[in-house]
MARMAR-614690 format. One line per 2 residues: number of its first residue (from 1); for each residue x, y, z of N, C-alpha, C. Coordinates in Angstrom, 1 decimal, padded with zeros to 4 digits. Last residue first. Layout:
NUM = X:Y:Z:X:Y:Z:X:Y:Z ~ ...
//
This chain:
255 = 149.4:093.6:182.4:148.4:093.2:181.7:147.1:093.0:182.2 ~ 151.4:093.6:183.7:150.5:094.1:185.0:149.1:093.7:183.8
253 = 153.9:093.9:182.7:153.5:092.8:183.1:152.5:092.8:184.1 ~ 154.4:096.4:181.7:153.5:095.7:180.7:153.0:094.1:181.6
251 = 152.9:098.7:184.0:154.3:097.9:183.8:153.1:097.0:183.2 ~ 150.6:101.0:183.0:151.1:100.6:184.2:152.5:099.8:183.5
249 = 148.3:103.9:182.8:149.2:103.4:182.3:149.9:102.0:183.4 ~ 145.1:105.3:181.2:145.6:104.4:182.3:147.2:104.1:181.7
247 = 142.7:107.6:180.6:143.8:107.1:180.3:144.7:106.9:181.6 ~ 139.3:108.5:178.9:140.3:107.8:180.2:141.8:107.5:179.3
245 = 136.5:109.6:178.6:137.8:109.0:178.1:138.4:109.0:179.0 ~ 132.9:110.9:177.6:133.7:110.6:178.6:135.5:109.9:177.7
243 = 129.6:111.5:177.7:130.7:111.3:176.9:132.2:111.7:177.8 ~ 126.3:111.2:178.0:127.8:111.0:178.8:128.6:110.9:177.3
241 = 122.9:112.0:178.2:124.3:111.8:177.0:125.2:111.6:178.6 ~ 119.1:111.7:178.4:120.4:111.9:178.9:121.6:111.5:177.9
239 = 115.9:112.6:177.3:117.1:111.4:177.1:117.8:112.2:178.1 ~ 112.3:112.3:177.9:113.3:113.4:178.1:114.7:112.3:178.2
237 = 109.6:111.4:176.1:110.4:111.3:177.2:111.9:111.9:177.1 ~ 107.4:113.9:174.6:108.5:113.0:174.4:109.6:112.9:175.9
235 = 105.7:116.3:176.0:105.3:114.7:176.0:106.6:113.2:175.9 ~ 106.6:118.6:176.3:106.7:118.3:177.6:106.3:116.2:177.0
233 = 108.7:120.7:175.1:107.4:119.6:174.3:107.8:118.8:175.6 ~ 109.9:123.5:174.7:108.4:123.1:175.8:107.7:121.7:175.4
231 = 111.6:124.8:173.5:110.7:124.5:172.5:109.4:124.0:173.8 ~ 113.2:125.9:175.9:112.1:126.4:174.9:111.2:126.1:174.1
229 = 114.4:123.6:176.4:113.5:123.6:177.1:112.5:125.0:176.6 ~ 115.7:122.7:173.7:115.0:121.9:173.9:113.5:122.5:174.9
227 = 117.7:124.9:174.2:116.7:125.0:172.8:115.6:124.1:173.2 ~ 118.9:124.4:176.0:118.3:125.6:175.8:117.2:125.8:175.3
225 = 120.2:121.9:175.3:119.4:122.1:176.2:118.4:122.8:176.2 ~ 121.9:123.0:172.9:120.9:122.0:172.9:119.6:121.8:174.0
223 = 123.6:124.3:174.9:122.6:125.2:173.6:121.4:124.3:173.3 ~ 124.9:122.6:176.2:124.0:124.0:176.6:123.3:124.6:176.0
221 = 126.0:121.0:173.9:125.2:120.6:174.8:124.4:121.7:175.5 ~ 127.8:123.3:172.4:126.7:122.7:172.0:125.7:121.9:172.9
219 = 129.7:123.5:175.0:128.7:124.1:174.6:127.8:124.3:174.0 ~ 130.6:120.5:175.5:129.9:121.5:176.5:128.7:122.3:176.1
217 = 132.0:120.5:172.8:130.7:119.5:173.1:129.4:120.3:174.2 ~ 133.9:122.1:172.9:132.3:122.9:171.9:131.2:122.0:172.4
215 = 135.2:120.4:175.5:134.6:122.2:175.2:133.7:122.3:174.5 ~ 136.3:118.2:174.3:135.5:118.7:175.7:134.2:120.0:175.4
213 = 138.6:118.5:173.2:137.4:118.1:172.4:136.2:118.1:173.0 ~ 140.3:120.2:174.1:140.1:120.4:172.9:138.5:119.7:172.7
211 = 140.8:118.4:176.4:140.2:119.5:176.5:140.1:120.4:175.3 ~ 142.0:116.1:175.2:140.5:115.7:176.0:139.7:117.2:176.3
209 = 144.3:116.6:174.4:143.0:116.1:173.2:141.5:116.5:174.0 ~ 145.2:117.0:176.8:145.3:118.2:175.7:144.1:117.8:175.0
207 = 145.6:114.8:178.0:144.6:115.8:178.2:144.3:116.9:177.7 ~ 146.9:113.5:176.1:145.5:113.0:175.8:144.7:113.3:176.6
205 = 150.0:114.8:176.0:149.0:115.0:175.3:147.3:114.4:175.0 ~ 150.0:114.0:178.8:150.1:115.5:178.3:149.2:115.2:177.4
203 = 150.2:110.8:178.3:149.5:111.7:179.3:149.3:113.2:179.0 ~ 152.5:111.4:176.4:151.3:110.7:176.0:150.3:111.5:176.6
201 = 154.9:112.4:178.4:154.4:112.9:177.3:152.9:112.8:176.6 ~ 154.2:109.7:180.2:154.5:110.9:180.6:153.7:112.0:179.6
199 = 155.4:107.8:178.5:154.2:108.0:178.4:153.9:109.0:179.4 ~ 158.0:108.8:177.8:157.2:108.6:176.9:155.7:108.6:176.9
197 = 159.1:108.2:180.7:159.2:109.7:180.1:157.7:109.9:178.3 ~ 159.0:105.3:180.4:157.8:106.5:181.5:158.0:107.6:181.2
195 = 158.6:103.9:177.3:159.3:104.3:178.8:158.6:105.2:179.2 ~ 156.8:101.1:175.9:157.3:103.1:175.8:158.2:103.0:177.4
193 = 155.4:099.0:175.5:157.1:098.8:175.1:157.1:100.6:175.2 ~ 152.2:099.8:173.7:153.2:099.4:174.5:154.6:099.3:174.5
191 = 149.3:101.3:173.5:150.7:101.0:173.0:151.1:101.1:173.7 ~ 145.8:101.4:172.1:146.7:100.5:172.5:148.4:101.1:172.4
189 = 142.6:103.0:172.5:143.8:102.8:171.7:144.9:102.1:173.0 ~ 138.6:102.5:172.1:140.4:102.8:173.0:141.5:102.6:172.1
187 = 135.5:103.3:172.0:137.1:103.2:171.6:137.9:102.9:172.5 ~ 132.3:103.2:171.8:133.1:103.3:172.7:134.6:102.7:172.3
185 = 129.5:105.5:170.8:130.3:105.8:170.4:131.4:104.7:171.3 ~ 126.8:102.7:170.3:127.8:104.0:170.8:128.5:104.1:170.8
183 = 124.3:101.6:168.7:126.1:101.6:168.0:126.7:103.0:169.0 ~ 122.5:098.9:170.2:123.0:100.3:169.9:124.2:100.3:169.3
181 = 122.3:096.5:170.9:121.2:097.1:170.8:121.1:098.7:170.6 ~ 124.2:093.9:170.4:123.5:094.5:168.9:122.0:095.7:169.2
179 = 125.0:093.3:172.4:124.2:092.9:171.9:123.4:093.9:170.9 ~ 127.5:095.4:172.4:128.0:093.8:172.3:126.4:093.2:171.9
177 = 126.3:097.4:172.2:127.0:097.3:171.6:127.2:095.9:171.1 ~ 125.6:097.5:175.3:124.6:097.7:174.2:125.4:097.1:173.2
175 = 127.8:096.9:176.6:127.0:095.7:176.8:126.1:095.9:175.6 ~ 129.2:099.8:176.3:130.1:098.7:175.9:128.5:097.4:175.7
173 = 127.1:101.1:177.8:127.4:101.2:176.6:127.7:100.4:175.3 ~ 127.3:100.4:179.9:125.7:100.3:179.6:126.6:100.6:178.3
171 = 130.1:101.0:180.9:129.7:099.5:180.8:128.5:099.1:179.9 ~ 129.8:103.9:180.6:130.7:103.3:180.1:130.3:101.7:179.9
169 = 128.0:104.1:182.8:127.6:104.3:181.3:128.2:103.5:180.8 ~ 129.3:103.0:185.1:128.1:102.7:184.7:127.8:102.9:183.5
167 = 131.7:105.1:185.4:132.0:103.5:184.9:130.3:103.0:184.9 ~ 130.1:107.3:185.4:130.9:107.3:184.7:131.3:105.9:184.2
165 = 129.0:106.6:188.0:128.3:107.6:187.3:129.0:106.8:185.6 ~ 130.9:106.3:189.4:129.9:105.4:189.7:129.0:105.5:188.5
163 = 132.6:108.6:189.9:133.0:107.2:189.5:132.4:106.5:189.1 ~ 130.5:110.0:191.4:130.7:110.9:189.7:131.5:109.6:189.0
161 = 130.6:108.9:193.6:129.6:109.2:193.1:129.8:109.6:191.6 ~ 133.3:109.5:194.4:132.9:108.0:194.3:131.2:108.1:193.7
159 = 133.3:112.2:194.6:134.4:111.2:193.5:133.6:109.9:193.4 ~ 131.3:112.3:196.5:130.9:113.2:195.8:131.9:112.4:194.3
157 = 132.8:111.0:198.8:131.4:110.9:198.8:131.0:111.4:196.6 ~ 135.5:112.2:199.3:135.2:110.7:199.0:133.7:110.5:198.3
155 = 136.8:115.3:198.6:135.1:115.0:198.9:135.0:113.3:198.6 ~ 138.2:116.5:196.0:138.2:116.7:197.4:137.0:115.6:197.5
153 = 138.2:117.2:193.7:140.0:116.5:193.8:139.3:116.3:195.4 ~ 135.9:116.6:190.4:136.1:117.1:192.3:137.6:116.0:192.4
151 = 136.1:118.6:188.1:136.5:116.9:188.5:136.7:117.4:190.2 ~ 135.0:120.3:185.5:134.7:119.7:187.0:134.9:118.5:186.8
149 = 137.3:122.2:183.9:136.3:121.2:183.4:135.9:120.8:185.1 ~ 139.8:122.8:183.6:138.9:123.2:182.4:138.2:122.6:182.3
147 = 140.9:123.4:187.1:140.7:122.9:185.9:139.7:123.3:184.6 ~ 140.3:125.3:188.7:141.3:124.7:189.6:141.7:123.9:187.8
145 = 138.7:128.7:188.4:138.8:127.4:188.3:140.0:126.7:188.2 ~ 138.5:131.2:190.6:139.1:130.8:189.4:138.8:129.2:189.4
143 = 137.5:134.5:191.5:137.2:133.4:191.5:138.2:132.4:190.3 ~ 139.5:137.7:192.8:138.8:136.8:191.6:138.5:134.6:191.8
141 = 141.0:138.6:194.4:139.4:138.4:195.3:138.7:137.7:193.8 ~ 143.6:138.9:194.4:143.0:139.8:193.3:141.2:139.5:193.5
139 = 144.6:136.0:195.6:144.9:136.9:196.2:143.8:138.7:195.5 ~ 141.4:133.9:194.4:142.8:134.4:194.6:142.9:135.6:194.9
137 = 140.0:130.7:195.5:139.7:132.5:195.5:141.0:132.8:195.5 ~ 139.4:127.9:193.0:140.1:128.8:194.2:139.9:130.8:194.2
135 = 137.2:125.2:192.5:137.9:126.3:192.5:138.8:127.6:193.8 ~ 137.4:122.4:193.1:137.2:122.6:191.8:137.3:124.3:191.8
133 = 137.7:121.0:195.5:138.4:121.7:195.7:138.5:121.7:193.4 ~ 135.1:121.2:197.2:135.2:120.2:196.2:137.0:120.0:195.5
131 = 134.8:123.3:198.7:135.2:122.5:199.6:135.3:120.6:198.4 ~ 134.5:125.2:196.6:136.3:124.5:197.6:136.3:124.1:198.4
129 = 131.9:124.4:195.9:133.3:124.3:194.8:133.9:124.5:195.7 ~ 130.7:125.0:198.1:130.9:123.6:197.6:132.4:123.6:196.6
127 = 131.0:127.7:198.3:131.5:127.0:199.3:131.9:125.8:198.8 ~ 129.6:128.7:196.2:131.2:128.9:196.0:131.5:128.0:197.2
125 = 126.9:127.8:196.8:127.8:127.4:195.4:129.2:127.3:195.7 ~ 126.7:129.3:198.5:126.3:128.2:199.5:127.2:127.4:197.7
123 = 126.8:131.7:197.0:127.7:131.6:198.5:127.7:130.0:198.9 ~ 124.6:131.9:195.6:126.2:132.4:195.1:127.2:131.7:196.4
121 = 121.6:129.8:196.3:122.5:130.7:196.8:124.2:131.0:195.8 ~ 119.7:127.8:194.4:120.7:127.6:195.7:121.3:128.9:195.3
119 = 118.2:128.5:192.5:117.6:127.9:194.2:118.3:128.1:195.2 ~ 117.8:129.6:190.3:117.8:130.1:191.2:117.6:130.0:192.8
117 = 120.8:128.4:188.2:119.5:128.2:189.0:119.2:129.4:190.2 ~ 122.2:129.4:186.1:121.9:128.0:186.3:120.7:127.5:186.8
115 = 122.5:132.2:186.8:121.5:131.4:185.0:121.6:130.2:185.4 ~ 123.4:132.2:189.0:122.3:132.8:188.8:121.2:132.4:187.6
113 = 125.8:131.7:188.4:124.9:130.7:189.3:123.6:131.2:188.9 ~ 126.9:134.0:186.9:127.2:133.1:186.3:125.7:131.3:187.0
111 = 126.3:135.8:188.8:126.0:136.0:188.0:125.6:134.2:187.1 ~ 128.3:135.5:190.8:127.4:135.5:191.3:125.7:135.1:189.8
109 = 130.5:136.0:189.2:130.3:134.7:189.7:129.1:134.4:190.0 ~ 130.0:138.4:189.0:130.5:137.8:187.8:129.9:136.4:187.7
107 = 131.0:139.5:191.6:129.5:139.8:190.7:129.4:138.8:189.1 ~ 133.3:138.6:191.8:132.3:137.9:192.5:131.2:138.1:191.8
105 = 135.3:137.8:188.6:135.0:138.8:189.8:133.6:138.4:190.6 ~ 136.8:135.4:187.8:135.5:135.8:188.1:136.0:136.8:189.0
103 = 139.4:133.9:185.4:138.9:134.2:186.3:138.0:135.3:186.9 ~ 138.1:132.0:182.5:139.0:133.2:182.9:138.4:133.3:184.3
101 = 138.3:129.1:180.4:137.3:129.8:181.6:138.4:130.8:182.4 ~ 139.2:130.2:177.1:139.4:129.2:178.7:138.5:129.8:179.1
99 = 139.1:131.1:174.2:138.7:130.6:174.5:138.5:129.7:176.2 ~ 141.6:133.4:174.6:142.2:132.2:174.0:140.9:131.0:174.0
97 = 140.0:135.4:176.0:141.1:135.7:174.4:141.0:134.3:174.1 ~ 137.8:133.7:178.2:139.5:134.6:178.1:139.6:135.0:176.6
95 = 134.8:133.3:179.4:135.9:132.9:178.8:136.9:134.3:178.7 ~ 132.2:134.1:179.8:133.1:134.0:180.9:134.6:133.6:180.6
93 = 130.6:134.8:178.0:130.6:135.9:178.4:131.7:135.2:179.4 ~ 130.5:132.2:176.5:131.4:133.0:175.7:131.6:134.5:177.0
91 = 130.1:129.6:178.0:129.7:130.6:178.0:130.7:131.8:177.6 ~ 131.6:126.8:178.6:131.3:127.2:177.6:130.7:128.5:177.3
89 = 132.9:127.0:181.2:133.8:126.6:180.4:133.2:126.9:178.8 ~ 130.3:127.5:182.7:131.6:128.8:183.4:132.5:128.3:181.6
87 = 129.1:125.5:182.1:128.9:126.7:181.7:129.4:127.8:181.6 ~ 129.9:123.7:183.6:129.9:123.4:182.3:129.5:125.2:181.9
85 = 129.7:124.2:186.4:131.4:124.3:185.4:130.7:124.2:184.2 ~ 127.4:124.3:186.9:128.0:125.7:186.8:129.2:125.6:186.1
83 = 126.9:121.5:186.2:126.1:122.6:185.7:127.1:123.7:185.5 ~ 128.4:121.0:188.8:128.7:120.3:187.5:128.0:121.3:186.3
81 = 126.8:121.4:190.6:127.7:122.0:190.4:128.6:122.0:189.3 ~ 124.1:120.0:189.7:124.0:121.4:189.9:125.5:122.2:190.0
79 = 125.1:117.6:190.4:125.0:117.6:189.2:124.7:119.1:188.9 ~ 125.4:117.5:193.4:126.7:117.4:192.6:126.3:117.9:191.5
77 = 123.4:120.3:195.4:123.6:118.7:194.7:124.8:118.5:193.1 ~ 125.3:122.2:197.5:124.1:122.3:196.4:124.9:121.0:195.9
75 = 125.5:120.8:200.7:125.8:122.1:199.9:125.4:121.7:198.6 ~ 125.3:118.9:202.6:124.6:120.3:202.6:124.4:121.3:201.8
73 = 125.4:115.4:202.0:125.7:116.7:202.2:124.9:117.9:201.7 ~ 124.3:113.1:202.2:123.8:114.0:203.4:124.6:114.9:203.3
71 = 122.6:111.4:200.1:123.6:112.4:200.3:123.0:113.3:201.0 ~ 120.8:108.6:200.4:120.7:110.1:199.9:122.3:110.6:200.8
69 = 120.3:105.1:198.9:120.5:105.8:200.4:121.0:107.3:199.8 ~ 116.9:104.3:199.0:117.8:104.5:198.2:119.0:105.8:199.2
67 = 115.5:101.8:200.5:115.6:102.8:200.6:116.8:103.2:200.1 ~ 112.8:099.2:199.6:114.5:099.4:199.3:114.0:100.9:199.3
65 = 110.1:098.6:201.2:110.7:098.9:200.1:112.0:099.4:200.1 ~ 110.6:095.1:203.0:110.0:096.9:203.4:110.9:097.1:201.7
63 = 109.4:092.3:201.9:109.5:093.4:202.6:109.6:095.0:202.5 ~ 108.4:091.2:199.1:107.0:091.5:200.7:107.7:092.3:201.0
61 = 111.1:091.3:197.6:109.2:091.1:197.3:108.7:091.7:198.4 ~ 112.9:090.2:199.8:112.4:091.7:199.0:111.4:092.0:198.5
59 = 111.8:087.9:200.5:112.1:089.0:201.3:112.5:090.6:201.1 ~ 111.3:086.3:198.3:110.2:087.2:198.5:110.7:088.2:199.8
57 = 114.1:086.0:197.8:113.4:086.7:196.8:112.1:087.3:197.6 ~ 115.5:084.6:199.6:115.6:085.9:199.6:115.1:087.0:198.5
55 = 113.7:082.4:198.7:113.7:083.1:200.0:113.7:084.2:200.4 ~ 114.8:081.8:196.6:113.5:082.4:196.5:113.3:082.8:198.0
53 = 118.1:082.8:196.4:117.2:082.0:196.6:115.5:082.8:196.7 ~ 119.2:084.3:192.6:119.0:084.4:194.1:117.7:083.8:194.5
51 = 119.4:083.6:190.1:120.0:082.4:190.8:119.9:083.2:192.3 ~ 117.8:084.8:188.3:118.3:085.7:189.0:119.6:084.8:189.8
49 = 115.4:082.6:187.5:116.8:083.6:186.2:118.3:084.3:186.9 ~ 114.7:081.6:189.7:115.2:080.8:188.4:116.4:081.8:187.4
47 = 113.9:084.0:191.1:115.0:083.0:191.8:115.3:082.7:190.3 ~ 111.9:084.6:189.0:112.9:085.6:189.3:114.0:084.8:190.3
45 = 110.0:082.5:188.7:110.9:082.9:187.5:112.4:083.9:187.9 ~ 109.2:082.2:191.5:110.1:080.9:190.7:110.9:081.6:189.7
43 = 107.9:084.4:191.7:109.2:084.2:192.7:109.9:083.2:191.9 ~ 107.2:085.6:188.8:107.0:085.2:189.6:107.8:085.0:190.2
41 = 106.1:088.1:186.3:107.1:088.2:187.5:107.2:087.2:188.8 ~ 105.5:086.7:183.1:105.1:086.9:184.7:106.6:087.0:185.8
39 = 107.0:088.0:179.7:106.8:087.0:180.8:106.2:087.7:182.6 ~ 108.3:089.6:178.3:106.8:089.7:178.4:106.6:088.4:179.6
37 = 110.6:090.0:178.1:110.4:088.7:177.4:108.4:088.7:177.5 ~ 111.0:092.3:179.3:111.3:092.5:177.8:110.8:090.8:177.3
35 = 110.1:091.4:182.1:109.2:092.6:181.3:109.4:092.1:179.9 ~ 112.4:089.9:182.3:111.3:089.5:182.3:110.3:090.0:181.5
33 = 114.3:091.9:182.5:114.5:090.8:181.5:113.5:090.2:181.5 ~ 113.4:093.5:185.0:113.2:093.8:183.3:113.7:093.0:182.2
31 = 114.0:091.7:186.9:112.8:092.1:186.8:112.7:092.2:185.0 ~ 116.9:091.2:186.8:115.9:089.8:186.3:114.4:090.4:185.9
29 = 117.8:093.2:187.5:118.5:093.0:186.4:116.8:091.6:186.1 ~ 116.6:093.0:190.3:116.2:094.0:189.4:116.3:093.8:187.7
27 = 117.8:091.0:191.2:116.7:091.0:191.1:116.3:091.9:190.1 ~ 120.8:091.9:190.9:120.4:090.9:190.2:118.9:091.3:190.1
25 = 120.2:093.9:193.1:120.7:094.8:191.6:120.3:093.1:190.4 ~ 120.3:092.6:195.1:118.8:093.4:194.3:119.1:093.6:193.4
23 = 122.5:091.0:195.3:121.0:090.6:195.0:120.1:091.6:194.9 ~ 125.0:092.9:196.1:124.6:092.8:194.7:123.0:091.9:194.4
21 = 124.8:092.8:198.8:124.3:093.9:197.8:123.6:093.6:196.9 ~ 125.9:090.4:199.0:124.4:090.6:199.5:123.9:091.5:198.6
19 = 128.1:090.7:198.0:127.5:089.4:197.6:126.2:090.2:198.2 ~ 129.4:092.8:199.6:129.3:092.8:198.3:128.3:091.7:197.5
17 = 129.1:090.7:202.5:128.4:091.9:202.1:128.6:092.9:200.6 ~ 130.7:088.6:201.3:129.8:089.0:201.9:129.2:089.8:201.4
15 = 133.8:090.3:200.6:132.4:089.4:199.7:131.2:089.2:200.0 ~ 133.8:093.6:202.5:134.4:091.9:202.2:133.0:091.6:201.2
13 = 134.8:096.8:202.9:133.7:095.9:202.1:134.3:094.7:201.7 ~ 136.7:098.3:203.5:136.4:097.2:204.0:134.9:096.6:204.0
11 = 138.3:099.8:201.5:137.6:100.5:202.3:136.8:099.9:203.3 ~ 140.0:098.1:200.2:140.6:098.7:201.1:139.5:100.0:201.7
9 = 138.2:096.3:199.4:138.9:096.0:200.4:139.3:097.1:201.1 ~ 137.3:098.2:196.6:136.7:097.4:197.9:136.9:097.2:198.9
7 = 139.6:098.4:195.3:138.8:099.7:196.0:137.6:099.4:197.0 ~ 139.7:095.7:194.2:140.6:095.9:195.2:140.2:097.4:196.2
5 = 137.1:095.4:193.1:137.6:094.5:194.0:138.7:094.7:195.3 ~ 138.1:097.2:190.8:136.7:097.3:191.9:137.2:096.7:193.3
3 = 140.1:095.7:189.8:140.7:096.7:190.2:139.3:097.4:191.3 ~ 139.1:093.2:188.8:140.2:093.1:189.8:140.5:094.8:190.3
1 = 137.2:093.0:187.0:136.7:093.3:188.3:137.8:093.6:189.3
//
């Protein structure tokens, strides 16, 4: 938690008010532990499990219903933009010789939003992406991507949202695992005693790996989709995937 903790402070969120937060997310956590034991949702059971006071238990009980707080920005919703990368990166019509995402002439671009969705606008898209700073217009009026893949470098709102996103699976994962309620895919590798030029190198290479192994997923994923929303079977509940990796480095004595 030490590294949460510290992204905390320095945006000045004290214990407190982290402490407060976190009682619904407990309550909640207690709700469906309940469900799964079949048990009654009582204020006793839910203080009892939850260790938040029953006080502040029926104050969420009775009171007003938790308002989930919404993104007040204007330009098309993160996961819509994320859409168009994934597709700019796997769509054989937008790629280069070498398999990349090549750069767009506007009709191109226009094009490319077009199969995603028809809601939001070419224009009100390309804004977001620089103002996300995931692509750039170059001198040749062609559109290009900043990377081989969407990672917003801009926007507090939108990083701390895709963070949120990302370290949540990752944990739902790791937790399943530890109780024997899934086998997901979750790894890491270890090594130490290197020098900074070394892991330097490392870095290089385990974005290399990461965009090697990125890609067909992408695009199998698009196809999968595709396929699914053809087939039309509107009954079976509809899943979600993440697949994701990371790489951290520091001084060995920072363990």
């Amino acid at each position: 938690m030490r590294p949460l903790v510290r992204l905390l402070i320095r945006h000045g969120v004290t214990y407190p008010s982290f402490a407060s937060a976190l009682k619904r997310v407990f309550l909640d956590a207690a709700k469906d532990e309940l469900d799964a034991r079949g048990m009654a949702r009582t204020d006793s059971a839910l203080s009892l499990l939850s260790g938040v006071h029953r006080r502040d238990v029926r104050t969420f009980e009775r009171g007003e219903p938790a308002v989930q707080a919404k993104s007040q920005r204007a330009g098309a919703p993160l996961s819509l933009v994320g859409e168009v990368a994934a597709r700019w990166v796997s769509d054989r019509s937008f790629l280069d010789g070498r398999r990349r995402p090549r750069a767009l002439e506007r009709g191109e671009f226009d094009a490319l939003v077009a199969a995603v969705s028809s809601d939001v606008r070419p224009r009100a898209m390309l804004d977001e992406l620089q103002r996300l700073g995931a692509v750039v217009e170059r001198d040749d009026e062609r559109i290009a991507l900043t990377s081989d893949g969407f990672a917003p470098r801009r926007g507090f709102g939108e990083m701390t949202e895709l963070f949120a996103a990302n370290v949540g699976d990752h944990a739902a994962a790791a937790v399943a695992n530890l109780q024997d309620d899934g086998n997901f895919l979750e790894q890491a590798m270890y090594a130490g005693d290197l020098s900074a030029e070394s892991v330097a190198q490392l870095q290089r290479a385990a974005v290399k790996a990461w965009s090697q192994a990125v890609r067909p997923l992408i695009a199998r994923a698009v196809e999968r989709r595709e396929h699914d929303a053809a087939a039309a079977q509107a009954s079976p509940p509809r899943q979600r995937i993440r697949f994701g990796v990371y790489f951290y480095s520091t001084e060995e004595s920072d363990r």
